[in-house]
VEXZAZA-640655 format. One record per residue (C-alpha): x, z, y; residue in three letters; residue number from 1. Coordinates in steps of 0.1 Angstrom, whole numbers, plus 5000, padded with zeros to 4 digits. Layout:
N
> X,Z,Y,ALA,NUM
...
***
This chain:
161
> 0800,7261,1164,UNK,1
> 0809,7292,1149,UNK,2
> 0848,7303,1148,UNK,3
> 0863,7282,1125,UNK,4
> 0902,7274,1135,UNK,5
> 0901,7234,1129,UNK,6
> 0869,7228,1145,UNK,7
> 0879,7252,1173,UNK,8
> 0913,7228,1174,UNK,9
> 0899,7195,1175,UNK,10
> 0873,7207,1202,UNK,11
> 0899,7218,1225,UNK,12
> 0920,7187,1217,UNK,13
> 0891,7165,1225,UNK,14
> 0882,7178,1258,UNK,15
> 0894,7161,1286,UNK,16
> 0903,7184,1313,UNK,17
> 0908,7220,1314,UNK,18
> 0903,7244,1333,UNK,19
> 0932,7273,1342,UNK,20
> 0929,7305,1356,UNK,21
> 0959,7327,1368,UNK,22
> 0964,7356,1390,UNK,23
> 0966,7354,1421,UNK,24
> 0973,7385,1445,UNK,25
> 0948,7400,1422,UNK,26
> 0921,7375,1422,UNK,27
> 0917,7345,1402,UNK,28
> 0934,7313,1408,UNK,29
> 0913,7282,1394,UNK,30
> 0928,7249,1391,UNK,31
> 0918,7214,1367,UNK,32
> 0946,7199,1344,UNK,33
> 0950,7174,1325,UNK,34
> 0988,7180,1310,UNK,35
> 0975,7200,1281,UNK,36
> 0967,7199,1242,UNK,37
> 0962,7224,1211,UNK,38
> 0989,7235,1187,UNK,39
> 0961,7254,1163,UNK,40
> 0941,7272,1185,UNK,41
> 0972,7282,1210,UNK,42
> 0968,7259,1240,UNK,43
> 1001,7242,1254,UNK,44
> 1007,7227,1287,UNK,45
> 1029,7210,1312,UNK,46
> 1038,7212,1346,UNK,47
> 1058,7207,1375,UNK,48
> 1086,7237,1381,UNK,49
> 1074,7241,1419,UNK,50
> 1036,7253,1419,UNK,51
> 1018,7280,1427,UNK,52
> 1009,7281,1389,UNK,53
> 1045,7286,1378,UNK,54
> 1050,7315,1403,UNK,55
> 1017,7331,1397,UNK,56
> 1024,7330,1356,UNK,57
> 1058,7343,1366,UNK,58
> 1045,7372,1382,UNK,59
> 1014,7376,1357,UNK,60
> 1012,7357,1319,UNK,61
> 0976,7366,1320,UNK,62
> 0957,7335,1321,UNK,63
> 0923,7322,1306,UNK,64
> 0916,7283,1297,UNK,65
> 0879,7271,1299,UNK,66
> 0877,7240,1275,UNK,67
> 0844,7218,1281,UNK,68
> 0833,7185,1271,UNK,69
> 0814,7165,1300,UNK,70
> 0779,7149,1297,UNK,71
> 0769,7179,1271,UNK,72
> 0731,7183,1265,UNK,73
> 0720,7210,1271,UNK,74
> 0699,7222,1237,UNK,75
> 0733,7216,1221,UNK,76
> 0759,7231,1253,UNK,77
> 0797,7243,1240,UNK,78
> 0823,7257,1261,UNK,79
> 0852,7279,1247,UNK,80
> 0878,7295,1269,UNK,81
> 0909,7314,1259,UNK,82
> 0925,7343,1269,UNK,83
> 0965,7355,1267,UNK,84
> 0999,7355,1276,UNK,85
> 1015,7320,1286,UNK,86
> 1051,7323,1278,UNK,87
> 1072,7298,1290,UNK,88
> 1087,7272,1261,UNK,89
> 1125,7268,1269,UNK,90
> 1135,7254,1231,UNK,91
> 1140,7217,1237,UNK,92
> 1128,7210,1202,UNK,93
> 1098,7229,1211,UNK,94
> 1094,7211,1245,UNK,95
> 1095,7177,1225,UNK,96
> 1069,7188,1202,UNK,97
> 1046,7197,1235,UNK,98
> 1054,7166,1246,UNK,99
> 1044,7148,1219,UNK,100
> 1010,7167,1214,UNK,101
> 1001,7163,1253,UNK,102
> 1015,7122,1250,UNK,103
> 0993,7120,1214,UNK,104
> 0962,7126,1235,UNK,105
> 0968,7116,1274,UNK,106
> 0987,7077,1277,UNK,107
> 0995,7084,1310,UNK,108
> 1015,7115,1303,UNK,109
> 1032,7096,1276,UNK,110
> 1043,7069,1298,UNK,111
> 1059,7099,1321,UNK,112
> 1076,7110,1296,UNK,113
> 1091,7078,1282,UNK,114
> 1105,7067,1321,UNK,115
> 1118,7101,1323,UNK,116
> 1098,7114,1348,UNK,117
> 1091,7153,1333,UNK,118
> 1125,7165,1341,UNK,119
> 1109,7187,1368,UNK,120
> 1086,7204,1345,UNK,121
> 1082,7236,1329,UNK,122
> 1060,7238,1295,UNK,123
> 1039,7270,1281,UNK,124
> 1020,7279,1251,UNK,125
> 0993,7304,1254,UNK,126
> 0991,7330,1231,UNK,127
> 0956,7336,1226,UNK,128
> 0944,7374,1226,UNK,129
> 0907,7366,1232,UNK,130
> 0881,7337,1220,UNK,131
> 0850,7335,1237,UNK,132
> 0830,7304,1222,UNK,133
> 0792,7300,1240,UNK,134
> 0767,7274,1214,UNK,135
> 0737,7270,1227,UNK,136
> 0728,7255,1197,UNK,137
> 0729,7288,1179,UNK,138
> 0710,7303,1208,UNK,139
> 0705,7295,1246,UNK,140
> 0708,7332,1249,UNK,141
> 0738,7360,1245,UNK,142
> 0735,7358,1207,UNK,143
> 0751,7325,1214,UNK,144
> 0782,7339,1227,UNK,145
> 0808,7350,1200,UNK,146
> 0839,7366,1208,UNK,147
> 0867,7368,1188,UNK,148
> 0898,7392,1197,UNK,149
> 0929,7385,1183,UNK,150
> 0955,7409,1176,UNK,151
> 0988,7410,1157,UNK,152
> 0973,7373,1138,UNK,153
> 0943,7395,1127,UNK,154
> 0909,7386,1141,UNK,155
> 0881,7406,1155,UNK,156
> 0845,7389,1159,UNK,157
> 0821,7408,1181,UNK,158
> 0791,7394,1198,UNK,159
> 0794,7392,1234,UNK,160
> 0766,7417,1253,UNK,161
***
């Protein structure tokens, strides 16, 4: 796959379910979602006010995303996670936006939204500091790991070891 920012975009935007990591008591805290979609390469998501996620981003913005496609093969296997800061999004016109990009690509979230129903919920956008993108199609080994850091909007690749 290679890093390439609208590829890298439309993958995450076509996978179906994420999977977030926070910090928990200084261990990871895994949990599947649905309520997300891709602004660029920055992931944004939804979610209720009152969960374990919200406090444990609260207490720690350090979160990775693992974005996978189901019923890969494996000769041509992709998986990309992300790694940053969530920061909460309190601009409504910036919560709209979310809510349009999550409603573009989940019908059910849409329909929450139009009936009101995401009053309770607090939206982030992650700001990505690291890239990691495994293709087995460029090698079923670590040369198919490429990592990309990202820092002040400059990128770094480096292969992973």
């Amino acid at each position: 796959m290679g890093f390439n920012h609208v590829h890298l975009s439309q993958y995450l935007n076509k996978t179906r379910f994420i999977t977030l990591s926070t910090v928990k008591n200084g261990n990871p805290a895994l949990r599947t979602m649905a309520a997300f979609a891709a602004e660029g390469i920055s992931p944004v998501f939804s979610t209720h006010r009152d969960t374990d996620k919200v406090r444990q981003i609260e207490e720690n913005p350090h979160v990775s995303i693992l974005f996978q496609h189901e019923n890969q093969h494996l000769r041509t296997f992709v998986n990309i996670t992300i790694s940053g800061i969530a920061r909460r999004v309190d601009d409504r016109d910036d919560q709209e936006r979310i809510i349009a990009l999550i409603g573009a690509r989940n019908l059910r979230y849409q329909e929450r939204a139009a009936r009101g129903e995401l009053i309770e919920h607090l939206f982030y956008r992650v700001e990505p500091v690291e890239i990691k993108i495994l293709d087995f199609a460029r090698s079923p080994s670590p040369q198919g790991v490429q990592l990309v850091r990202l820092s002040g909007g400059k990128e770094k690749a480096a292969r992973a070891a």
